[in-house]
C-alpha positions in Angstrom: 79.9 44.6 110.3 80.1 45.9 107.2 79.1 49.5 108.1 81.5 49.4 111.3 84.1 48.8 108.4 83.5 51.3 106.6 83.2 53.7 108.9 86.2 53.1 110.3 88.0 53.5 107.4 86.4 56.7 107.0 87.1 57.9 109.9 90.6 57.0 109.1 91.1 58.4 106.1 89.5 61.9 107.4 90.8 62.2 110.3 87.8 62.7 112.2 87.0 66.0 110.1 83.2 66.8 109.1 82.6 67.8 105.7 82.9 71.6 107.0 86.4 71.2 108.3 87.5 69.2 105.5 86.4 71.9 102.8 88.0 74.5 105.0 91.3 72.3 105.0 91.4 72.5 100.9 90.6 75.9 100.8 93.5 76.7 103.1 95.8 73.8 100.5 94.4 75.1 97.6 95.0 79.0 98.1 99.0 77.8 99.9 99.6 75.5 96.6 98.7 78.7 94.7 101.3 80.9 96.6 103.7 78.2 96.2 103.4 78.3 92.3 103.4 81.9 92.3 106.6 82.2 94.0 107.7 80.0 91.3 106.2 82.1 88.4 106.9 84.9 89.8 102.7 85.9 89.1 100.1 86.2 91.5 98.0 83.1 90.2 95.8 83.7 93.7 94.6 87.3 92.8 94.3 86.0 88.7 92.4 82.3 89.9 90.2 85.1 92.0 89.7 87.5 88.9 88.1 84.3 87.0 89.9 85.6 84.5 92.3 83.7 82.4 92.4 80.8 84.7 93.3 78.6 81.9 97.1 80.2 82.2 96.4 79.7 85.1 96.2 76.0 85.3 98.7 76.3 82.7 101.4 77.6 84.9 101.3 75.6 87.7 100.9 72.5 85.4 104.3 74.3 83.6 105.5 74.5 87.6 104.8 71.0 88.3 106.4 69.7 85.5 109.8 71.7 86.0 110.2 70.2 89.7 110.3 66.5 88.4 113.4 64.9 87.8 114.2 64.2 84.2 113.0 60.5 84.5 110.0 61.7 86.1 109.0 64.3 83.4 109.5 60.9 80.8 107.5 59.2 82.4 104.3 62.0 82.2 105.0 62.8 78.9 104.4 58.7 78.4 101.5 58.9 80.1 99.7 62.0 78.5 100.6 60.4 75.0 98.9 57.3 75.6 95.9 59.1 76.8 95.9 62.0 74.0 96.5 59.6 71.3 94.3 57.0 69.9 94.7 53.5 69.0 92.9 51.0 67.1 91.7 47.4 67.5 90.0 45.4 64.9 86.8 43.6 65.7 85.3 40.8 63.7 82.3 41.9 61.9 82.7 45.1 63.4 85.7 46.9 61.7 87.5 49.0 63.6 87.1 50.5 67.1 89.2 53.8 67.9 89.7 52.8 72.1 92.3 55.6 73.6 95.4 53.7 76.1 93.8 54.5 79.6 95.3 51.5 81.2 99.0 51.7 80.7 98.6 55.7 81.2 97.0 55.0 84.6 99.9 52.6 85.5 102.6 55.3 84.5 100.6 57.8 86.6 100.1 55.3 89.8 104.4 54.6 89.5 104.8 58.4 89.0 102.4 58.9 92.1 104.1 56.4 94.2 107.5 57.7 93.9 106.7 61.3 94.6 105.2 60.2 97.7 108.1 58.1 98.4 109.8 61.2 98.6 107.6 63.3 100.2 107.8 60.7 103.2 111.3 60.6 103.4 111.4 64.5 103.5 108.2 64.4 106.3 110.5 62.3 108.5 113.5 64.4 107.8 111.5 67.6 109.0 109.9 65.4 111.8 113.1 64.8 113.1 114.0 68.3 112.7 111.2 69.5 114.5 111.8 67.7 117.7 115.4 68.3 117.8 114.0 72.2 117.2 111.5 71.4 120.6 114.1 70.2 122.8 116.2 73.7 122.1 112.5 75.5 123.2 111.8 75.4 126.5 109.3 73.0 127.7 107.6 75.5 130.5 108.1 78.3 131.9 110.1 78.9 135.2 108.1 79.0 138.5 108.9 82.1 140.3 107.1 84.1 143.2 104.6 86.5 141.9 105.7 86.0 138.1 102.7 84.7 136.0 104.5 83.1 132.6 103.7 81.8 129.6 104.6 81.1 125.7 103.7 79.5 122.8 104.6 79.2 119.2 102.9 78.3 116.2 104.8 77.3 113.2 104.0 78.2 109.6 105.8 75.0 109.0 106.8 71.7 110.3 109.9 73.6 111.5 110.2 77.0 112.9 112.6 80.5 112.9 111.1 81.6 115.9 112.3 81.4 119.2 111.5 82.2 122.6 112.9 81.4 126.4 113.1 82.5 129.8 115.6 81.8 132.3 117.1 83.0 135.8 120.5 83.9 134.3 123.3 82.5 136.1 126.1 84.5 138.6 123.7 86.8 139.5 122.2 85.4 142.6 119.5 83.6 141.2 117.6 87.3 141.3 117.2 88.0 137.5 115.2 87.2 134.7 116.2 86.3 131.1 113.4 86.9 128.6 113.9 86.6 124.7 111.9 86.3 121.7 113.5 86.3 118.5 112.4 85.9 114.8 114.7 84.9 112.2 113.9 86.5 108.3 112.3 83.5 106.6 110.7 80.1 107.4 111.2 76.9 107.5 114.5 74.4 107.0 116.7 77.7 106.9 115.4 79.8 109.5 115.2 77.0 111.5 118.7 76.1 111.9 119.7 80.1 112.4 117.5 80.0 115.2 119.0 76.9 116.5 122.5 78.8 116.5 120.7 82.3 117.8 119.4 80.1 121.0 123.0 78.4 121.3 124.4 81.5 121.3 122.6 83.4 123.5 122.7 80.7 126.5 126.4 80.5 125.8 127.0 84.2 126.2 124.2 84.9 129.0 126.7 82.7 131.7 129.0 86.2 131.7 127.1 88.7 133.9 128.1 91.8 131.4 125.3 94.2 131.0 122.0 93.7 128.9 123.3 96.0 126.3 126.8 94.2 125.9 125.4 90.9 126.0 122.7 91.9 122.6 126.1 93.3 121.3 127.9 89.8 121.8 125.0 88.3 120.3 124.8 90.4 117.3 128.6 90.3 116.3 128.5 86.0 117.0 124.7 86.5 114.3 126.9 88.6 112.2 129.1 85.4 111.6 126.6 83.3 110.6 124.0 85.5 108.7 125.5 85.5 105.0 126.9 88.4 104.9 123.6 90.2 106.8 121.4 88.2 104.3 119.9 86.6 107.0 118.4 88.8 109.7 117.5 88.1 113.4 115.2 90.5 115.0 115.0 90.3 119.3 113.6 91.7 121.7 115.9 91.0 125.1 115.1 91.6 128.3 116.1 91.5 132.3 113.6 91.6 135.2 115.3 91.6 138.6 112.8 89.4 140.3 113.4 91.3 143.7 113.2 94.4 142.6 111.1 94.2 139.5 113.0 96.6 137.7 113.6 95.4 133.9 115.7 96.8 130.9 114.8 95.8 127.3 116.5 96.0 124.6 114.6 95.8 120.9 117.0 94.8 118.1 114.3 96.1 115.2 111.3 93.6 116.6 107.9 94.5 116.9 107.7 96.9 120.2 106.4 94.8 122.7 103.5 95.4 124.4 103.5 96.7 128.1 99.9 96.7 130.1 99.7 98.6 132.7 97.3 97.5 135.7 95.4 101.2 135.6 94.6 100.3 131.8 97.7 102.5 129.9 99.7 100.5 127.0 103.0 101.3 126.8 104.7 99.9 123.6 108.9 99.3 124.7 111.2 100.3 121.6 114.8 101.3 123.1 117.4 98.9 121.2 119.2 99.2 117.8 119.3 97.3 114.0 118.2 93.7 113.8 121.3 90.9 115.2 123.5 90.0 112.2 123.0 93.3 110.6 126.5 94.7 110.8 129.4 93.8 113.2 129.6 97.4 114.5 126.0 97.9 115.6 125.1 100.1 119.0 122.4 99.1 121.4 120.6 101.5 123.6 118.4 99.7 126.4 115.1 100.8 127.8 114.4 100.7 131.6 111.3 100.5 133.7 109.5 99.5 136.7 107.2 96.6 136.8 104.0 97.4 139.2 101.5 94.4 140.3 99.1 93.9 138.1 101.1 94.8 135.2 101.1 92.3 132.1 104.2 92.6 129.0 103.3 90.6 125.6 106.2 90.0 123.4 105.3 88.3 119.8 106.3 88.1 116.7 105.2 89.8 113.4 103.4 86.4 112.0 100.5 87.8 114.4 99.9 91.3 113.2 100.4 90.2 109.9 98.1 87.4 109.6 95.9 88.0 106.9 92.5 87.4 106.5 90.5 85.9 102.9 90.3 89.4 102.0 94.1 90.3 102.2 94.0 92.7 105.1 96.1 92.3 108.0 95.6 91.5 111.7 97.7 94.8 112.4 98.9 96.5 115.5 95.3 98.1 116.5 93.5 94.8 116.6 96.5 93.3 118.7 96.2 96.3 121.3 92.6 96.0 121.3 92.6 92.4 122.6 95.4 92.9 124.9 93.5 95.6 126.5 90.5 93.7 126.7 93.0 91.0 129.0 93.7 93.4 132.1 92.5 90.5 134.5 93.4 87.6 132.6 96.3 85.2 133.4 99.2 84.4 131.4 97.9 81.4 130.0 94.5 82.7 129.1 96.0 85.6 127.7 98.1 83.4 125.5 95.5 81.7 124.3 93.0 84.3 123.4 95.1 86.1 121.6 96.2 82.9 119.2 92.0 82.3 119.2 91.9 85.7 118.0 94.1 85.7 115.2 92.6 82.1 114.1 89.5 83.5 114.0 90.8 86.4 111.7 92.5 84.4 109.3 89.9 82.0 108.6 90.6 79.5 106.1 93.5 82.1 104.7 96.9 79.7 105.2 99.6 81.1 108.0 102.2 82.6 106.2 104.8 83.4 108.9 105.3 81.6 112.8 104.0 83.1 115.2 105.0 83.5 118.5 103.8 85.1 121.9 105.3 85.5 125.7 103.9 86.5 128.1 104.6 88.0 131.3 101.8 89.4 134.2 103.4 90.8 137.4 100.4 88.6 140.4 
């Protein structure tokens, strides 16, 4: 009984990891922690921890870090506890003299109430992204439309809880039902922020898709509406739009400064599809030029964002643009959803136990 116990409660506490996943989970804390507190120091404590070099300035800075994001209570209350354990106090014993015993107990008290209320905030801020995230799903869409001879598929992985990519695909309406709305865009940033930019990107290019104006007009509506909400151009969007007229599979692109998606022709040739302009909320006054094209059967387009060539691996090199063409190639026969998911088993394999830095995302699209 005992041992059904405590296994239980190991399993709960580790989630089910073996010792090899759990090591690779700090790793990946570890080295993210360090980047955290090197945007914060403005040093590269990773590369100096690495150097073994110094690594007591090391500890110092973060520990400096640390101590500069408490609240001024907070802060108190550590100094409290490191003086009680740093200095000594004395107890008189009979027939003994004195004993020199250091304050452990009350230090470890201040420490467990300093502990508890930064995880009471840490919880509230977990549910506050939680709820942020599923609002952020229900934007996304759930699965790709069904049409005849159109193998679709997407996916998105986040850096964190929430998101600043986004991706959909639609039949776009007064048009007959005949054409094809594809996106994927990827808003400068992560997280909170980028998150609620690309919740206004997606409300604004549905809103603006119901008026049948041409692909080229429609990425300039969506820049000028970006251009209002960007900061002054401080916040980019990149995009990559497109139209496929399901009947005739003729499609038009337009790439506002996003990676140049990935076109895989059934005889073998990559085509990479760059036609388009400046990144949305750039400048008001921005041009777009579109891109135009046939779609054969067999055929296969991947769209994705820049968090997949530029996933690094433990030794700080990037994914890049060859690898990525490389695998795609290696796809000719697969379907959408297998080619999805190689390509994210891919770049997991790359990176290791190196932490994802940016979100990525990936469409795609084969012509049956």
């Amino acid at each position: 009984m005992a041992k059904g116990k405590l296994r239980a409660f190991w399993q709960r506490t580790s989630d089910g990891l073996n010792a090899e996943q759990l090591w690779s989970q700090f790793r990946r804390e570890t080295r993210s922690s360090l980047n955290l507190y090197s945007a914060e120091t403005g040093r590269n404590l990773s590369e100096e921890w690495s150097a073994r070099k110094g690594r007591r300035r090391v500890l110092s800075a973060v520990a400096g870090a640390m101590y500069n994001r408490l609240t001024p209570v907070r802060r108190l209350l550590l100094l409290l506890a490191v003086v009680l354990l740093v200095l000594p106090s004395t107890e008189n014993l009979p027939g003994a003299g004195l004993r020199i015993s250091f304050n452990s107990t009350p230090a470890a008290l201040i420490l467990l109430v300093l502990l508890v209320l930064e995880l009471a905030d840490r919880v509230g801020l977990k549910r506050d992204l939680e709820i942020a995230r599923d609002i952020q799903r229900m934007l996304l869409p759930e699965r790709p439309p069904t049409l005849p001879g159109l193998d679709i598929a997407f996916a998105t992985k986040a850096a964190n809880t929430v998101a600043g990519d986004y991706y959909d695909a639609f039949l776009r309406s007064n048009t007959n039902d005949s054409r094809l709305l594809l996106i994927v865009a990827d808003v400068a940033g992560k997280g909170i922020p980028a998150g609620l930019l690309m919740a206004a990107v997606q409300t604004g290019f549905h809103t603006l898709a119901v008026d049948p104006v041409p692909l080229v007009e429609l990425a300039a509506r969506l820049n000028r509406a970006m251009c209002e909400r960007s900061g002054g151009g401080r916040h980019l969007i990149t995009a990559f739009i497109a139209e496929l007229d399901t009947s005739t599979r003729s499609f038009i692109w337009v790439n506002a400064g996003h990676n140049p998606p990935i076109l895989l022709r059934s005889g073998g040739a990559l085509e990479y599809l760059k036609e388009g302009g400046l990144p949305l909320g750039a400048f008001t006054v921005s041009r777009y030029e579109s891109g135009r094209t046939e779609l054969g059967s067999g055929d296969a387009l991947y769209i994705y964002t820049d968090g997949v060539i530029e996933a690094l691996d433990e030794s700080g090199a990037e994914y890049g643009e060859e690898r990525l063409a490389r695998q795609v190639a290696a796809l000719a026969t697969a379907d959408a959803a297998t080619s999805l998911s190689r390509i994210f088993e891919s770049v997991d394999r790359f990176a290791g136990a190196t932490p994802q830095y940016d979100d990525i995302t990936c469409l795609v699209l084969r012509v049956a």
